[in-house]
C-alpha positions in Angstrom: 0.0 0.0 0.0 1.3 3.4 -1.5 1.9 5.7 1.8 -0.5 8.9 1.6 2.1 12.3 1.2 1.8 14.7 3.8 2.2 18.1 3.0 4.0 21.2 4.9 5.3 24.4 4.4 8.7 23.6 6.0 10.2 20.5 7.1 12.8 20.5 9.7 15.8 17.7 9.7 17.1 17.5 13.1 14.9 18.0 16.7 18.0 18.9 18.5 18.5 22.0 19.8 18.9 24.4 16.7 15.9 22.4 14.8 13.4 23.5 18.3 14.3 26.5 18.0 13.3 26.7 14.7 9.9 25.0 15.2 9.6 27.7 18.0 10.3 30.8 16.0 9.0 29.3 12.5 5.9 28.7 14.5 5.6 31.9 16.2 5.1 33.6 12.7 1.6 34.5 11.5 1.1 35.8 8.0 -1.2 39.3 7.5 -4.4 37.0 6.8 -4.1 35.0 9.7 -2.3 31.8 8.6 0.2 30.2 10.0 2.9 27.9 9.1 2.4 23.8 8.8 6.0 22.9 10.1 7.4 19.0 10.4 9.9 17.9 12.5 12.0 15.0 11.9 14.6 13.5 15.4 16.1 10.0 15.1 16.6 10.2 18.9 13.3 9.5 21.3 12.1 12.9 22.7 12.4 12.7 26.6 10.1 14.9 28.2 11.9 14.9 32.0 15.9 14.0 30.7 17.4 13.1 33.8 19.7 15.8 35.2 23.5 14.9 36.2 26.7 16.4 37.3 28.0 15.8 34.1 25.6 17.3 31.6 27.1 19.3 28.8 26.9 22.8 29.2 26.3 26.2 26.9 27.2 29.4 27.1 24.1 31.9 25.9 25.0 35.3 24.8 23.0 38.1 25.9 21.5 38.7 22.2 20.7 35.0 22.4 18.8 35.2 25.9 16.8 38.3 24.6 16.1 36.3 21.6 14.6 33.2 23.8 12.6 35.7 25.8 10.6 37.0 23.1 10.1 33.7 21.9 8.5 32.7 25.1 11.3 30.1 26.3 13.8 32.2 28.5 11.0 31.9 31.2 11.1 28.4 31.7 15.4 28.7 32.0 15.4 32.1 34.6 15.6 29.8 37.5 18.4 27.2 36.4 20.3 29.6 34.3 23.9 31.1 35.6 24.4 34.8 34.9 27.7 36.1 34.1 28.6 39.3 36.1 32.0 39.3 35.1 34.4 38.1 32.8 38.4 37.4 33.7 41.2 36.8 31.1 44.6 36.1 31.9 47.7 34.8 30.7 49.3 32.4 33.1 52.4 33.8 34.5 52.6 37.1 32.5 51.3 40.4 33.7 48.4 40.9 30.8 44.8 40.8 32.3 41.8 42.6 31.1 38.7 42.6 33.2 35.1 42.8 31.7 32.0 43.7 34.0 28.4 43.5 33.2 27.7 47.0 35.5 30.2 48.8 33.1 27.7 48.0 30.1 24.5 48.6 31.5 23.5 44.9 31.7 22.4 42.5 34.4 24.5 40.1 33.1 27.1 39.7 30.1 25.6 36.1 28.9 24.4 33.0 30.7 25.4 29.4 31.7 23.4 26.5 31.4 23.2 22.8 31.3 22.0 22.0 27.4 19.3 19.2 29.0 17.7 22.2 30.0 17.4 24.4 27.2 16.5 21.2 25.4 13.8 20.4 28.4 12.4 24.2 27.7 12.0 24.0 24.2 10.1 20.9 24.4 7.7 22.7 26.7 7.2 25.3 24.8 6.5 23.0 21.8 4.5 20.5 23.8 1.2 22.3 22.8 1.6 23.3 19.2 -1.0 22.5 16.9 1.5 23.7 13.8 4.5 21.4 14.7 4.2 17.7 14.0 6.8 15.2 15.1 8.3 12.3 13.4 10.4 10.8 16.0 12.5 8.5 16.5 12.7 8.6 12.6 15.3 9.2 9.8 15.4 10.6 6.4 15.8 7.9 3.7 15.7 10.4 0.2 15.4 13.3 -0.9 14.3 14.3 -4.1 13.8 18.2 -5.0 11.3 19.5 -7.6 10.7 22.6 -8.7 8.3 24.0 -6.0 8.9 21.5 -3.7 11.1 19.2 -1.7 10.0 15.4 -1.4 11.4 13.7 2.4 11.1 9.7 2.4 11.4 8.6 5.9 12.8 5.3 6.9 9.3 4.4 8.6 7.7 5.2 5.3 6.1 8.0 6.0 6.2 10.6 2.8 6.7 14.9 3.5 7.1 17.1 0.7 7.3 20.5 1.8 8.0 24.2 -0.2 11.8 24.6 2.5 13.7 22.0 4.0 15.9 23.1 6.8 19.2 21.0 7.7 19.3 21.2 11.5 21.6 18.0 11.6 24.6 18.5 12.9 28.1 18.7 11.7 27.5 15.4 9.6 24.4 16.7 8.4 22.9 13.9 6.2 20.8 17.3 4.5 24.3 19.1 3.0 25.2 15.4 1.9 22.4 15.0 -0.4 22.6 18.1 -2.1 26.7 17.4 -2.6 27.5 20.9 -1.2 30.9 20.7 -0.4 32.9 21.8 3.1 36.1 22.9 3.7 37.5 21.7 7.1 40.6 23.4 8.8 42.0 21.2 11.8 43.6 23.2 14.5 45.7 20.1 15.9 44.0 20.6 19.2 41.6 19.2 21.7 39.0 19.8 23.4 38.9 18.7 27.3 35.6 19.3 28.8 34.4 18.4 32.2 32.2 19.8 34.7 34.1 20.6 38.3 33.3 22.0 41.9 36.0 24.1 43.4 36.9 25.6 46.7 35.8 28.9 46.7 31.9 30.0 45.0 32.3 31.5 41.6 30.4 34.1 42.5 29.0 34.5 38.6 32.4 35.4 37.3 33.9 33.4 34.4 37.5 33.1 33.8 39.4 32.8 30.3 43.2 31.9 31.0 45.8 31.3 28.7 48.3 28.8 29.7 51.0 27.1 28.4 49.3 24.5 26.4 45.8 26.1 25.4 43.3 28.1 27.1 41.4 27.6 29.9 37.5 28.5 30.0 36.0 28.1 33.3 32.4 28.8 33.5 30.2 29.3 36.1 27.1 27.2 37.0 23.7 27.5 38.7 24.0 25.4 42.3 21.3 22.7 42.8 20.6 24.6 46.0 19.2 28.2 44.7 19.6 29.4 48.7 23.8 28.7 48.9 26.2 30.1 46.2 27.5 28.3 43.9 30.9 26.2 43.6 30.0 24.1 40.4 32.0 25.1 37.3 32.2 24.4 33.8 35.6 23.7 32.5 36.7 23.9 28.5 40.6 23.5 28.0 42.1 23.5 24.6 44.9 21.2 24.7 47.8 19.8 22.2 46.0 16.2 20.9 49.0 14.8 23.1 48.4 16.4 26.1 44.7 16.3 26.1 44.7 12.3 26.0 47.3 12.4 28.9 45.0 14.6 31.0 42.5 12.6 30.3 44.0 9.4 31.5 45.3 10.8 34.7 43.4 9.7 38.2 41.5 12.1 39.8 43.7 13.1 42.4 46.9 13.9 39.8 44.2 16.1 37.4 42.6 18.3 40.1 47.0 18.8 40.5 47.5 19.4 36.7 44.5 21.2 36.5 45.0 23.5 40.3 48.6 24.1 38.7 47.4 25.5 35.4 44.3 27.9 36.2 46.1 29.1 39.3 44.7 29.5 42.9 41.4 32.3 41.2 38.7 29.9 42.9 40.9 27.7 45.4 41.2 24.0 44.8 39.4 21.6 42.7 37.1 19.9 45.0 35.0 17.5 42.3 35.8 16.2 38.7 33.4 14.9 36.4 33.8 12.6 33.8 36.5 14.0 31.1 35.5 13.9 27.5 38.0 15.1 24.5 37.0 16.0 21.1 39.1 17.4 18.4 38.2 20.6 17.0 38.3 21.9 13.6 36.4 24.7 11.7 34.0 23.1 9.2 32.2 25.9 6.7 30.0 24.5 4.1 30.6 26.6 1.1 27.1 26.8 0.3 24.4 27.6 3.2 21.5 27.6 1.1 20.6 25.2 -1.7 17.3 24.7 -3.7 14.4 25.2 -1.6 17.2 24.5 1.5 18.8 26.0 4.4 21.8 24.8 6.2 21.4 26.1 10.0 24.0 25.7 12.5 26.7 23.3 12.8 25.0 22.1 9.5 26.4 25.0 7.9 29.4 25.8 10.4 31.5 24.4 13.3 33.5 26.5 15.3 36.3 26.7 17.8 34.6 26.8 21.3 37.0 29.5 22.5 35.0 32.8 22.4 31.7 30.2 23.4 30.0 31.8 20.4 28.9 28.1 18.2 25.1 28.0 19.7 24.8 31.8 19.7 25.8 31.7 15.7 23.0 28.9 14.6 20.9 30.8 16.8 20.9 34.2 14.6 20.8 31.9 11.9 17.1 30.8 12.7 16.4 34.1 13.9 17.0 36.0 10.9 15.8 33.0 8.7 12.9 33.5 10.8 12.5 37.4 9.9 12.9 36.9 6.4 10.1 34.1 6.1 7.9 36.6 8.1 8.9 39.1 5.7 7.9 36.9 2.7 4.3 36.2 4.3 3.7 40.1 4.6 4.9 40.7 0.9 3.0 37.4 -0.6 6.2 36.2 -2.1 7.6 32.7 -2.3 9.7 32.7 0.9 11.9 29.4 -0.6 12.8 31.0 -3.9 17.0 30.6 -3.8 16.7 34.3 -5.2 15.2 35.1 -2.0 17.7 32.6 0.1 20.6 33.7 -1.5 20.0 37.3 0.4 19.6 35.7 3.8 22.7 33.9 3.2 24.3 37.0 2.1 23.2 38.5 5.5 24.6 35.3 6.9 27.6 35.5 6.0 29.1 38.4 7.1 28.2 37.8 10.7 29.8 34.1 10.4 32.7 35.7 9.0 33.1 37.7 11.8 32.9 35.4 14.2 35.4 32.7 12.7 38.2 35.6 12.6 37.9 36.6 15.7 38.1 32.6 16.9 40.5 31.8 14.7 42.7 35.0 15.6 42.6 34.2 19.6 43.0 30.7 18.8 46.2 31.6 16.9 47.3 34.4 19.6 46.7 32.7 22.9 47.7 29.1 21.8 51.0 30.2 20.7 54.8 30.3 23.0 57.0 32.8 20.8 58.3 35.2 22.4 56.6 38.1 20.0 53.2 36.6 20.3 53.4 36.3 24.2 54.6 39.9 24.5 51.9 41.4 21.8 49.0 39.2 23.2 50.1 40.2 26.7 49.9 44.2 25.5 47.1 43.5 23.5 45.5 42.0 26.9 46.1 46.2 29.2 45.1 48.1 25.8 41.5 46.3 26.0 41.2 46.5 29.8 41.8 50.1 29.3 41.1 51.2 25.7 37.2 51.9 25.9 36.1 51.9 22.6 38.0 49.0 22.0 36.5 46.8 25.4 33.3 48.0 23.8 33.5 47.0 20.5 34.8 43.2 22.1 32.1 43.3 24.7 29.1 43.9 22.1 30.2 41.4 19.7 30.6 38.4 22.1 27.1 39.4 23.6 25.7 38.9 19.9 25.4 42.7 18.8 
């Protein structure tokens, strides 16, 4: 028996966290006449509506563009209790005299940007989501083919099930199975480094400050964390330390005892000892651009489209003004009564696009460069560069508005 098609205005690969959000903001969007968009959804993992909470969750770091951004679309309300604000940020280089010092009371904010476990945003998304009568899930399900027509793109499922739909949206991931079918090509740049990630409690409460030091192997993010007690301040910390490939896999295999060391040695004495390690995870990183972000009656959002270094903690925050000004140009469509998937019509999102991810890789790739880096010339100018932004004003400023996602 032939499986009936279903039909929708956009279909959405990928329920992770960059496909809600698009269901979310795709779905917040009513045209001039009242209609509103039919929007599929299509996870290979089975949604959980409680995921269990643990010490080791991953974490993200939300700009303050991208918590104003999930306020007006309804979810930041469900994440204001379990969210960490950022009051302050510290950057050092270990052993050197260069430190710059960035405060959310110098620029008018509560806080700079926000910590927070990625269950939870997940968890809140799903809320929000739980009740709309525009989304409809396929899940756990995977995309078999895809065939594009002229006005349309055709989605076989593996279950069966048939979508065709006027935009498809790759949401999946750095492997994205969506850029693979339409043979758009990437270019990859490895930075022969690893990542180290691991939650930790330390000594001495964070106090909502996050610390960016540069050691001798790779920088150290340390990022503050909500405490599971709202009444008693907080020791829990997020740690992200870009390491040699070598050095990472060593840390890695150390015991407990001999990492809180390694680790107490290298970030210095800013929040006392390491109290707590989590499990350690390593990744490699690389910067993966797809050199086309739209395609045919497609969009490539996220770390579809491009995979960062996690130094500046911009990734999320990147794919998320990719769906929001996706978003603004669909509305934009609906108002005018034009064809919102026309590649005409893409092509100027992604020219939008582009300048803002452009931005964004050279200033990652430039501190990966500067701060991961032991000649002499480099230490001195980074170390310089370091007292001209703590004092230089309209530099700090400039910095300070671009990490927060202005």
């Amino acid at each position: 028996m032939t499986a009936t098609k279903q039909e929708f205005d956009i279909v959405i690969a990928g329920g992770g966290l960059s496909g809600a959000l698009a269901a979310i903001a795709l779905s917040a969007i009513t045209a001039k006449k009242g209609k509103t968009l039919s929007i599929a959804v299509i996870e290979k993992s089975p949604l959980l509506s409680e995921p269990k909470q643990s010490f080791d969750d991953r974490v993200l770091a939300l700009s303050h563009g991208s918590a104003s951004y999930l306020k007006k679309l309804g979810v930041w309300q469900h994440l204001t209790h379990v969210s960490q604000g950022i009051s302050d940020i510290h950057i050092s280089d270990r052993s050197y005299y260069g430190k710059a010092r960035i405060s959310a009371t110098e620029h008018q904010v509560e806080a700079l940007g926000y910590v927070l476990e990625m269950s939870k945003i997940g968890k809140a998304m799903y809320q929000q989501l739980q009740n709309s009568k525009q989304v409809t899930w396929f899940c756990p399900d995977t995309i078999n083919e895809i065939s594009w027509q002229k006005e349309s793109v055709n989605i076989e499922l593996e279950s069966g099930s048939k979508l065709t739909a006027r935009l498809l949206l790759g949401c999946d991931g750095a492997q994205s199975q969506c850029r693979k079918a339409a043979n758009i090509a990437i270019t990859s740049k490895p930075y022969q480094q690893c990542a180290l990630i691991t939650n930790v409690t330390m000594a001495k409460p964070h106090k909502g400050v996050a610390f960016e030091r540069f050691t001798e192997f790779g920088p150290i993010a340390m990022l503050p964390l909500s405490s599971a007690h709202s009444n008693k301040e907080s020791h829990r910390c997020s740690l992200v330390w870009t390491l040699p490939p070598e050095q990472a896999q060593q840390s890695q295999s150390l015991n407990e005892n001999d990492f809180k060391l390694t680790l107490e040695k290298a970030f210095g004495s800013w929040l006392g000892g390491v109290n707590k390690v989590g499990l350690r995870h390593v990744y490699p990183l690389s910067l993966v651009q797809a050199q086309e972000q739209v395609y045919h009656r497609m969009v490539l959002i996220g770390n579809a489209s491009h995979t960062i270094h996690p130094i500046a903690g911009q990734g999320f925050n990147l794919g998320l003004r990719d769906v929001q000004q996706l978003a603004q140009h669909i509305e934009t469509a609906l108002e005018q009564g034009t064809d919102f998937a026309l590649f005409s019509a893409l092509s100027v999102y992604a020219n939008k696009r582009q300048e803002d991810h452009q931005t964004i890789i050279n200033l990652t790739d430039s501190l990966v460069t500067l701060f991961s880096n032991k000649l002499p010339p480099l230490v001195c100018g980074r170390n310089v560069g370091l007292k001209v932004l703590n004092y230089f004003t309209p530099l700090k400023n400039t910095f300070v508005n671009k990490t927060m996602g202005y």
